[in-house]
LUMMAR-359889 format. One record per residue (C-alpha): chain; x, y, z; residue in three letters; residue number from 0. Coordinates in Angstrom, 3 decimals. Example, Ala and Ser with C-alpha at 12.3 -4.5 7.8 and 13.67 -1.06 7.14 Angstrom:
+---+----------+----------+----------+-----+-----+
| c |       c1 |       c2 |       c3 |   r |   k |
+---+----------+----------+----------+-----+-----+
| A |   12.300 |   -4.500 |    7.800 | ALA |   0 |
| A |   13.670 |   -1.060 |    7.140 | SER |   1 |
+---+----------+----------+----------+-----+-----+
***
This chain:
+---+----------+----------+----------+-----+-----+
| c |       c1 |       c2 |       c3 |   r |   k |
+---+----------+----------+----------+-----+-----+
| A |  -40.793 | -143.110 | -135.843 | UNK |   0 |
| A |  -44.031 | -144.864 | -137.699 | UNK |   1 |
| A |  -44.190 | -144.477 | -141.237 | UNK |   2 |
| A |  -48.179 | -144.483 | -142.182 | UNK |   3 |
| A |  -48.703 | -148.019 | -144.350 | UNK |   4 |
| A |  -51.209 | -146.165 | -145.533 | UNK |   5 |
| A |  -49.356 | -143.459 | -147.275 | UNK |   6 |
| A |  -48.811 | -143.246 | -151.007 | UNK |   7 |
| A |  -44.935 | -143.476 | -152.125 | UNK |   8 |
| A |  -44.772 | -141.198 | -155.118 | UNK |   9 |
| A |  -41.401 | -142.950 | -157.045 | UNK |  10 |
| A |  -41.548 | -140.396 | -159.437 | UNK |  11 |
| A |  -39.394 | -138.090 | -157.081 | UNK |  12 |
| A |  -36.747 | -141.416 | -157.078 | UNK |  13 |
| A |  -34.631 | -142.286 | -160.271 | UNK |  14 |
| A |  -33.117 | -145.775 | -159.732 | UNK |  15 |
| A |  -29.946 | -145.896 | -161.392 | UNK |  16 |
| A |  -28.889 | -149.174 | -159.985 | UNK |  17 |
| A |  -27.345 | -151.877 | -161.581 | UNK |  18 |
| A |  -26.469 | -149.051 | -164.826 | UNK |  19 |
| A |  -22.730 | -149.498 | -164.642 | UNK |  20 |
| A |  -23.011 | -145.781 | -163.827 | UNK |  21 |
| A |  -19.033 | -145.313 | -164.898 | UNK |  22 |
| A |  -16.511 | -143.919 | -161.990 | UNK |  23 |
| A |  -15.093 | -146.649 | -159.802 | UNK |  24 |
| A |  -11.857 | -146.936 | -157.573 | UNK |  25 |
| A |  -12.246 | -144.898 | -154.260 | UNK |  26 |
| A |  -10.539 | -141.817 | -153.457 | UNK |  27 |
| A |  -10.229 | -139.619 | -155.883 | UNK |  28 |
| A |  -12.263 | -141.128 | -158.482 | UNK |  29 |
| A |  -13.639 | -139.178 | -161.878 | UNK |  30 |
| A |  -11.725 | -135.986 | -161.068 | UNK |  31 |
| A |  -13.786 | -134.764 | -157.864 | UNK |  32 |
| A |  -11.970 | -134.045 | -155.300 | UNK |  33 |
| A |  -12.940 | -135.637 | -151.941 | UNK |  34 |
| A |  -11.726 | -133.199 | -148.961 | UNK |  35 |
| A |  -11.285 | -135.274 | -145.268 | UNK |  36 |
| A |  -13.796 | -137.493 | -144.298 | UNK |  37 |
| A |  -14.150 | -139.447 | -147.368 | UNK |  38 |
| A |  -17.283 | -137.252 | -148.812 | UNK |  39 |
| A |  -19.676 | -138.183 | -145.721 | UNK |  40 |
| A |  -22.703 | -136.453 | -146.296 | UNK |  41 |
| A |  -22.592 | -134.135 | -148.895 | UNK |  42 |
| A |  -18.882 | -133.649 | -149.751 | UNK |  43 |
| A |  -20.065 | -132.192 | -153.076 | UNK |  44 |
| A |  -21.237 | -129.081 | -152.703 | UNK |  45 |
| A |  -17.908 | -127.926 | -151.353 | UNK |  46 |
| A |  -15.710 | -125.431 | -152.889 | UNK |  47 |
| A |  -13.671 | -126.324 | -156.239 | UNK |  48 |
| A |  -16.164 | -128.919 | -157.718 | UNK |  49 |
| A |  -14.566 | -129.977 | -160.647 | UNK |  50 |
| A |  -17.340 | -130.297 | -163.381 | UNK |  51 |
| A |  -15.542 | -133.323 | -165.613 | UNK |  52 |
| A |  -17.427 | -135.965 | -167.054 | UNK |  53 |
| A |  -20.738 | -136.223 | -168.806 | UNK |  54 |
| A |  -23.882 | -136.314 | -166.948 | UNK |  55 |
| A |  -26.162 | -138.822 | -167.721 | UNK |  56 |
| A |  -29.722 | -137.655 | -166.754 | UNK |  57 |
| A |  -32.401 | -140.226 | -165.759 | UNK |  58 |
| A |  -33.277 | -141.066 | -168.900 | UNK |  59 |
| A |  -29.819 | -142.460 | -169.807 | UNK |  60 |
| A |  -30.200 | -145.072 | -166.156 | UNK |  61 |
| A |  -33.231 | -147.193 | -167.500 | UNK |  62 |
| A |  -35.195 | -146.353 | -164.344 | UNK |  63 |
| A |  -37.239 | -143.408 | -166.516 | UNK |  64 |
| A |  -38.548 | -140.750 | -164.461 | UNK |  65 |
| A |  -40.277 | -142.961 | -162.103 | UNK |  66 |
| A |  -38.054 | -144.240 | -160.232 | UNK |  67 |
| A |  -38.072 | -147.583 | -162.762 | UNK |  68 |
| A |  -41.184 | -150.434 | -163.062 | UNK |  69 |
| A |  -38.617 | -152.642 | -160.207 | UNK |  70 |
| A |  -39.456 | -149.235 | -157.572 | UNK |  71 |
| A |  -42.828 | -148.501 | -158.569 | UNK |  72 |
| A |  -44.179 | -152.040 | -158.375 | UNK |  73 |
| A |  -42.269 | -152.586 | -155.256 | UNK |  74 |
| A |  -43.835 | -149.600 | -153.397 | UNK |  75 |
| A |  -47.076 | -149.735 | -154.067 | UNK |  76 |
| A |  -49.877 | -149.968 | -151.625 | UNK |  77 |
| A |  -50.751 | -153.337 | -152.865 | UNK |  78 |
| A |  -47.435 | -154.126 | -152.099 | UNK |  79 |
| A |  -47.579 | -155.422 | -147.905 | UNK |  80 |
| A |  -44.615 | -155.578 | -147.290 | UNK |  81 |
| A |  -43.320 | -152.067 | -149.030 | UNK |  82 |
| A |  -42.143 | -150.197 | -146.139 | UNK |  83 |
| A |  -39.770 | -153.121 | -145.344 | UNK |  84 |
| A |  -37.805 | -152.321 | -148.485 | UNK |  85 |
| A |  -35.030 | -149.657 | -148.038 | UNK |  86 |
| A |  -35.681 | -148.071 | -151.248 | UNK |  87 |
| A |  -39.398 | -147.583 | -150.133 | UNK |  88 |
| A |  -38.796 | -146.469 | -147.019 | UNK |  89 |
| A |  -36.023 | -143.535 | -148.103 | UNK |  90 |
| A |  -38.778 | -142.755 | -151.357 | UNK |  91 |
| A |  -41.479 | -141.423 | -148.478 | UNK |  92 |
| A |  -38.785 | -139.522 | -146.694 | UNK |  93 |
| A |  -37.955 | -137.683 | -149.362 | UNK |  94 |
| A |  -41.893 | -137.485 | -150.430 | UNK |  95 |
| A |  -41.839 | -135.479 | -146.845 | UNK |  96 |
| A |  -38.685 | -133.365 | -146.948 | UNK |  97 |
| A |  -40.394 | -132.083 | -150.550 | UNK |  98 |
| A |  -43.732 | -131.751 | -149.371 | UNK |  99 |
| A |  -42.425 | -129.449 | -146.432 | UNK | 100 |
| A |  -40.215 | -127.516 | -148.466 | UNK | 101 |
| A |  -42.631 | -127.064 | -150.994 | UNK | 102 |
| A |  -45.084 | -125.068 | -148.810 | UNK | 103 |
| A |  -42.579 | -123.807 | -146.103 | UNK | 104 |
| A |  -39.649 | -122.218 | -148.892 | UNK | 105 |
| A |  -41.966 | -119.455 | -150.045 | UNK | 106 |
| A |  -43.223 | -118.910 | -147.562 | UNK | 107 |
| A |  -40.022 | -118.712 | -144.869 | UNK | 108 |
| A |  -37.688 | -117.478 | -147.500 | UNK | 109 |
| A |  -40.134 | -115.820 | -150.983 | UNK | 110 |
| A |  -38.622 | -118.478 | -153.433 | UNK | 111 |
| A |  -40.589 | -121.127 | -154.811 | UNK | 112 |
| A |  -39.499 | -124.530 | -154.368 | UNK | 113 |
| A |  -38.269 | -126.594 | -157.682 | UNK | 114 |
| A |  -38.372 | -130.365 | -156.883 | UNK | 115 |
| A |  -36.084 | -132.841 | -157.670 | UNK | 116 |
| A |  -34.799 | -136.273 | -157.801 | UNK | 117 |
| A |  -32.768 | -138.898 | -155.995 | UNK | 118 |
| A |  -30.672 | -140.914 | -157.659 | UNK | 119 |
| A |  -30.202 | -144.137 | -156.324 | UNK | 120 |
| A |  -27.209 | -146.352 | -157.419 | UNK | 121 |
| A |  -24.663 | -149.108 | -157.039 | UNK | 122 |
| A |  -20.776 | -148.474 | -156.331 | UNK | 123 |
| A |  -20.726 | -146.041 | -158.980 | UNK | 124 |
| A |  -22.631 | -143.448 | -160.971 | UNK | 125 |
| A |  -21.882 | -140.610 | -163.511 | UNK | 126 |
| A |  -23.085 | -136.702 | -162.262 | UNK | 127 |
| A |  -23.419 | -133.178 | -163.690 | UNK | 128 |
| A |  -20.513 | -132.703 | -161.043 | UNK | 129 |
| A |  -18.197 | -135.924 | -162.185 | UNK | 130 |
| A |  -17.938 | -139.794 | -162.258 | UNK | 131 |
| A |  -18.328 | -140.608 | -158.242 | UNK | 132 |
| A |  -18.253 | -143.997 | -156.087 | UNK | 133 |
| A |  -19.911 | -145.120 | -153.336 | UNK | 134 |
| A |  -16.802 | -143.749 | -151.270 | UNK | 135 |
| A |  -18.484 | -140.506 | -151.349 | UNK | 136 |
| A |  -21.212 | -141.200 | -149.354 | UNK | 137 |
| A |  -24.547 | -139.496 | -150.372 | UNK | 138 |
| A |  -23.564 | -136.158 | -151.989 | UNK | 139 |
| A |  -25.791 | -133.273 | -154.158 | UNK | 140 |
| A |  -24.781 | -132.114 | -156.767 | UNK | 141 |
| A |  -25.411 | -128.586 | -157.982 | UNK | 142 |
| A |  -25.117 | -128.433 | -161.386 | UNK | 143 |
| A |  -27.723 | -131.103 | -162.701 | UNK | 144 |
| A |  -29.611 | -130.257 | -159.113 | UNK | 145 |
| A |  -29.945 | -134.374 | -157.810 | UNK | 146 |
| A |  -29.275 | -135.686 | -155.123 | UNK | 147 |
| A |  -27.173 | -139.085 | -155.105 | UNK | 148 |
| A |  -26.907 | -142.211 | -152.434 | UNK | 149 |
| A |  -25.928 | -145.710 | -152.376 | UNK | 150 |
| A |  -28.262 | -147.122 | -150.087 | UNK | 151 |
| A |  -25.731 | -149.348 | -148.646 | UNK | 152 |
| A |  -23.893 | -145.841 | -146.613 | UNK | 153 |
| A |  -26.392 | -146.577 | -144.042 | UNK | 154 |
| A |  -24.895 | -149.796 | -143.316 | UNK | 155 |
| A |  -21.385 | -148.108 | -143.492 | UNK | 156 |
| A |  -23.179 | -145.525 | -140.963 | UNK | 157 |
| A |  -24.281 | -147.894 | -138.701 | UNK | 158 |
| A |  -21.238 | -150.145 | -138.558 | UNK | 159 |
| A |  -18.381 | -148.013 | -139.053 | UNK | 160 |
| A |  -20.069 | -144.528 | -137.397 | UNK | 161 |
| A |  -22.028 | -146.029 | -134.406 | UNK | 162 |
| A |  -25.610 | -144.393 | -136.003 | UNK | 163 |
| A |  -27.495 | -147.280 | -136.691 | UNK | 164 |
| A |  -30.533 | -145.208 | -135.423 | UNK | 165 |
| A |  -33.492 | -145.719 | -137.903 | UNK | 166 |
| A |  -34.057 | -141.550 | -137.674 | UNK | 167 |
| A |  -30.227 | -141.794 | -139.245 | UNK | 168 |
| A |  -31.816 | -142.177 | -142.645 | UNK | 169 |
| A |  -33.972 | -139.012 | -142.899 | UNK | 170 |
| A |  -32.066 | -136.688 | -141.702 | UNK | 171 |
| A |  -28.704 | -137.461 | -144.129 | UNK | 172 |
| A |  -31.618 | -136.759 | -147.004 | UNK | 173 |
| A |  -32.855 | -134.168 | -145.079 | UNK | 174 |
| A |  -29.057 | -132.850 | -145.164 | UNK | 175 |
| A |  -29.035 | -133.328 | -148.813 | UNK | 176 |
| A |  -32.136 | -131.506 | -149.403 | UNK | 177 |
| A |  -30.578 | -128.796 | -147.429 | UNK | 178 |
| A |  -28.427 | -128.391 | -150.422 | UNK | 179 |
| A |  -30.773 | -128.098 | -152.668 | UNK | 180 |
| A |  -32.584 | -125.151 | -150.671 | UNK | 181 |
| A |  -29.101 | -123.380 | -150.818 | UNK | 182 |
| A |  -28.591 | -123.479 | -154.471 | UNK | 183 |
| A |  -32.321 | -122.424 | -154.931 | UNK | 184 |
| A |  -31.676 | -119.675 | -152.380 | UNK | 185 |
| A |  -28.391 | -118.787 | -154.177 | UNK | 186 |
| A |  -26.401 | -119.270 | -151.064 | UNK | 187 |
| A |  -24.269 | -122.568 | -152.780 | UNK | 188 |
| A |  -23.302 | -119.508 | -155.571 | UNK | 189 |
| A |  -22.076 | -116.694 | -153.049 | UNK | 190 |
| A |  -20.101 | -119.215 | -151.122 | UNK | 191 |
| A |  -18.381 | -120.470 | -154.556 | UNK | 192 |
| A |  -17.751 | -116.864 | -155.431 | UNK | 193 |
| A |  -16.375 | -115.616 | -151.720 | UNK | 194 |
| A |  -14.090 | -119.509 | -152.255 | UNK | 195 |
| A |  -12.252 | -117.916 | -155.367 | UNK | 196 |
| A |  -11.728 | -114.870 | -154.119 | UNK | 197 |
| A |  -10.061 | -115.781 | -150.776 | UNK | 198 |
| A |   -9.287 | -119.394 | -151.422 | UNK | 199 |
| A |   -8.021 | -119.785 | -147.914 | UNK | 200 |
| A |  -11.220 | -119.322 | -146.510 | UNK | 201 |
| A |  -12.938 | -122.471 | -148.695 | UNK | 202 |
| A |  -13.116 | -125.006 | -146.175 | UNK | 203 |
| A |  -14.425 | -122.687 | -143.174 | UNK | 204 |
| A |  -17.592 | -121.799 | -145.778 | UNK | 205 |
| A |  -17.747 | -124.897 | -146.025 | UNK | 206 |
| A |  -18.333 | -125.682 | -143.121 | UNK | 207 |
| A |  -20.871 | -123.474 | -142.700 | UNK | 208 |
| A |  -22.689 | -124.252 | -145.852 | UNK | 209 |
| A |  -22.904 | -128.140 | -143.819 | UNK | 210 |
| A |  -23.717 | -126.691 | -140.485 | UNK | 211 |
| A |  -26.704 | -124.521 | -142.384 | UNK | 212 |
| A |  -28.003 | -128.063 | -144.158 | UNK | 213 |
| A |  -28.005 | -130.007 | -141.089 | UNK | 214 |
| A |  -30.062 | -126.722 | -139.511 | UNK | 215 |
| A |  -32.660 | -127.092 | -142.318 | UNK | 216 |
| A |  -32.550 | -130.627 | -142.082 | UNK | 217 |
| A |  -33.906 | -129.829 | -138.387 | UNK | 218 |
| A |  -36.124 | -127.170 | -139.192 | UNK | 219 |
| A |  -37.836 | -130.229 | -141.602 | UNK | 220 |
| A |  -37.684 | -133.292 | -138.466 | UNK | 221 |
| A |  -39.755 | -130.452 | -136.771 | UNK | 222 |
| A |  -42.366 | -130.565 | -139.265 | UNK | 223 |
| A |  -42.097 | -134.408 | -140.695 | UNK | 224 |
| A |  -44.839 | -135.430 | -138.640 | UNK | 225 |
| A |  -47.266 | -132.670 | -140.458 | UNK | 226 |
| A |  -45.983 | -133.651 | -143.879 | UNK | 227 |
| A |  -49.000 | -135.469 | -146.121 | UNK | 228 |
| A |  -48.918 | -137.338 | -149.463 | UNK | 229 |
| A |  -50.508 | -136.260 | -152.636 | UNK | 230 |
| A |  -53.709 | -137.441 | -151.700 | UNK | 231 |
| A |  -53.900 | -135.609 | -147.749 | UNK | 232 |
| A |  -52.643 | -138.935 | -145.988 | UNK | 233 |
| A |  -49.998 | -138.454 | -143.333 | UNK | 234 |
| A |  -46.747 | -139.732 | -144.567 | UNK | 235 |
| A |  -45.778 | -140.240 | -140.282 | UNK | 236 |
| A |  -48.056 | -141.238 | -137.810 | UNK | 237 |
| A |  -45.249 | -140.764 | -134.810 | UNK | 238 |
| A |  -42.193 | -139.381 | -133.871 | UNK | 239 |
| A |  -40.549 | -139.165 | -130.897 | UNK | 240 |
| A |  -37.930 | -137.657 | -129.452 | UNK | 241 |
| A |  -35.887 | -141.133 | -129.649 | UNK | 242 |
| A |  -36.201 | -140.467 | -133.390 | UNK | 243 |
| A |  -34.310 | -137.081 | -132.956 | UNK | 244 |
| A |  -32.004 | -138.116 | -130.764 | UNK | 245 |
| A |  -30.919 | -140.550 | -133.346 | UNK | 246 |
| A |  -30.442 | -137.595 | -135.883 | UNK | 247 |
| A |  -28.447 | -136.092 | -133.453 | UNK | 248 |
| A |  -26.429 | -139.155 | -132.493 | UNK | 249 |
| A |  -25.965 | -139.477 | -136.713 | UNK | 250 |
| A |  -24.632 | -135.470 | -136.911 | UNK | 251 |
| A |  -22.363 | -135.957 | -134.330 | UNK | 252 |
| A |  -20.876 | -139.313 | -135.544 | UNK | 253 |
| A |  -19.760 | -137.923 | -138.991 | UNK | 254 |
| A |  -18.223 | -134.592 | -137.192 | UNK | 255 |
| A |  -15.253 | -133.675 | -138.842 | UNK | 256 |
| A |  -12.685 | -134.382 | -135.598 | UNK | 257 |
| A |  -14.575 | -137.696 | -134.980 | UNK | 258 |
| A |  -13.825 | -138.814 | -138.796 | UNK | 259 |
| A |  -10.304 | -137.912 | -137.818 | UNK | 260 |
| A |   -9.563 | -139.641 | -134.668 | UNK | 261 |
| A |  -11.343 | -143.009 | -136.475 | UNK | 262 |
| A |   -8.300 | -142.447 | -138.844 | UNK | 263 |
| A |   -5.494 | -142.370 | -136.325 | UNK | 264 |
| A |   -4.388 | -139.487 | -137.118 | UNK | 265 |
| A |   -4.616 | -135.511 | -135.457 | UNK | 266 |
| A |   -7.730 | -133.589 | -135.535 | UNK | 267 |
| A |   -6.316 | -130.688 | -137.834 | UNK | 268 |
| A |   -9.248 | -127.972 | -137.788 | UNK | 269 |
| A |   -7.788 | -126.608 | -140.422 | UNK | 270 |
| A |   -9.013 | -129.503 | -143.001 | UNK | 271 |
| A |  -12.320 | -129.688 | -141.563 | UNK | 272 |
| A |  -15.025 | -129.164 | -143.799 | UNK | 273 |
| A |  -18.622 | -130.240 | -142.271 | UNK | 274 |
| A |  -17.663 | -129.336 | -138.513 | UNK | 275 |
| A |  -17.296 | -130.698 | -135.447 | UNK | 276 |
| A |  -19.225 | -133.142 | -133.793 | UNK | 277 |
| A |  -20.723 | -130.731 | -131.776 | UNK | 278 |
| A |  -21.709 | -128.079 | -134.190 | UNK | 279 |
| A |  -22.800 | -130.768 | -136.360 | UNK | 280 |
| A |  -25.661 | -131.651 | -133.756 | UNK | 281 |
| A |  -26.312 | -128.240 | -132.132 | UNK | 282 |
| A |  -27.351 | -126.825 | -135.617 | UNK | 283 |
| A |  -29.199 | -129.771 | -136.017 | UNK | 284 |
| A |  -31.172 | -129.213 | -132.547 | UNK | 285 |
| A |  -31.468 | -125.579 | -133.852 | UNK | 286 |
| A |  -33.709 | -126.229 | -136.425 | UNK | 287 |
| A |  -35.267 | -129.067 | -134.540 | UNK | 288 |
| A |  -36.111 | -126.453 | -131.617 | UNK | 289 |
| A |  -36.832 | -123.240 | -133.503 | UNK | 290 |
| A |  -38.618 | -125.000 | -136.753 | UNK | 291 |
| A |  -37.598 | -122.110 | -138.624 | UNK | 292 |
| A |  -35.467 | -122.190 | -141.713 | UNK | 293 |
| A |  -34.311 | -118.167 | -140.932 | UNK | 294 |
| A |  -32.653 | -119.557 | -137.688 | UNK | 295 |
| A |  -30.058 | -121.069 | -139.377 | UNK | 296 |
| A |  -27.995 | -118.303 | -140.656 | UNK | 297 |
| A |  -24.516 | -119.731 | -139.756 | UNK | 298 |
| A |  -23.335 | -117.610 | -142.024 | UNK | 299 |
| A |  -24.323 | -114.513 | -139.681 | UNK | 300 |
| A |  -24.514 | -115.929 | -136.891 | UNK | 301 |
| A |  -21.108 | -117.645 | -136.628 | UNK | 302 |
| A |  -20.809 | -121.339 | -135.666 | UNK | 303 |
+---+----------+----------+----------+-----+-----+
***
């Protein structure tokens, strides 16, 4: 994967909340949001029984403003050489790609129109329309105030506790993310919530299908990243390989339900999964990566 040095980095899509003293703190079961097995690994949030505590403090209460701060801005800009070395740079252009797909392919796949939207990046701790939350989370959306939220540093924790230390890693957990947001556009987050209360011992099987579905759309946008321009017509990639999607895969597959189990030492109990398995993880992944269609990944229908 080459990111084009060439392409614009449009921060305004980024609020940078770090360094805000965000509130939260202690891992576990911090600010009242329940974290189900696997420590909130990629999107733990939109899972059944959010508890909606705390006060959300929108971007204008981080001091980054709705660019993504002065510190982003002036540190991704083309006169800026050395931008794309910068982690904050690199992970503002994926998402400028994950939006600019969605923005043409959502209509025109599924007849909504696409609402863009933020991510948050911040330090250890941060407050959320869905709760106070920690960095034990991992990168989570939330559905309520519609952001998405990472600590840049889970891709260290990916690569050194989860084996992905694949660059492609990156993308596709925002990808993943983004995936949530299409499924509360779509209404899809909504009718999962409302089948949850009705038969609450069928919550963390739709979950798990609600995850499998975002890692499908996160494939369905890895097969269109390299078509994906800036504001100005300039590819945002000028390569990608099949290296790069292997990686993605190799990322799915490491933060599979039964493999976060076994790395705790205790029994994989299906029963408490909520993502999936290793294996669905990365099939649904390859799903969207093969077909390149967002209607393909009906695990809902289909069954996973």
């Amino acid at each position: 994967m080459t990111l084009n040095e060439n392409a614009d980095i449009d921060t305004s899509q980024v609020t940078d909340a770090r360094g805000s003293g965000g509130g939260g703190g202690g891992g576990g079961g911090f600010g009242g949001i329940p974290i189900p097995v696997g420590g909130g690994i990629v999107g733990t949030l939109i899972v059944i029984g959010l508890a909606l505590v705390g006060t959300f403090l929108g971007p204008q209460m981080f001091g980054g403003g709705d660019d993504g701060g002065p510190g982003v801005s002036e540190t991704c800009s083309t006169a800026n050489p050395d931008r794309l070395n910068n982690a904050e740079c690199r992970n503002a252009l994926y998402i400028n790609s994950i939006q600019a797909y969605w923005r043409e392919a959502l209509p025109q796949t599924f007849g909504k129109q696409y609402q863009q939207t933020d991510t948050v990046f911040f330090s250890q701790a941060v407050n959320t329309g869905c709760g106070a939350a920690d960095s034990g989370v991992g990168p989570f959306y939330c559905p309520p105030d519609q952001l998405v939220y990472i600590d840049l540093s889970f891709y260290d924790e990916l690569a050194t506790r989860f084996g992905a230390d694949g660059q492609f890693a990156q993308p596709y957990v925002l990808a993943h993310e983004y995936g949530h947001h299409l499924q509360n556009l779509l209404g899809t987050s909504a009718d999962v919530q409302r089948q949850s209360e009705r038969d609450p011992g069928a919550a963390n099987a739709l979950s798990v299908k609600l995850e499998l579905q975002a890692d499908c759309l996160a494939g369905v946008w890895a097969k269109h990243a390299i078509e994906t321009k800036d504001a100005k017509g300039t590819p945002i990639f000028t390569s990608l390989t099949q290296q790069d999607i292997d990686q993605a895969l190799e990322a799915a597959a490491a933060i599979g339900d039964d493999k976060i189990q076994e790395r705790s030492g205790g029994p994989v109990d299906e029963s408490k999964f909520t993502h999936g398995t290793a294996k669905q993880r990365s099939d649904w992944f390859n799903n969207g990566y093969s077909s390149g269609d967002g209607r393909q990944c009906d695990t809902f229908g289909k069954g996973v």
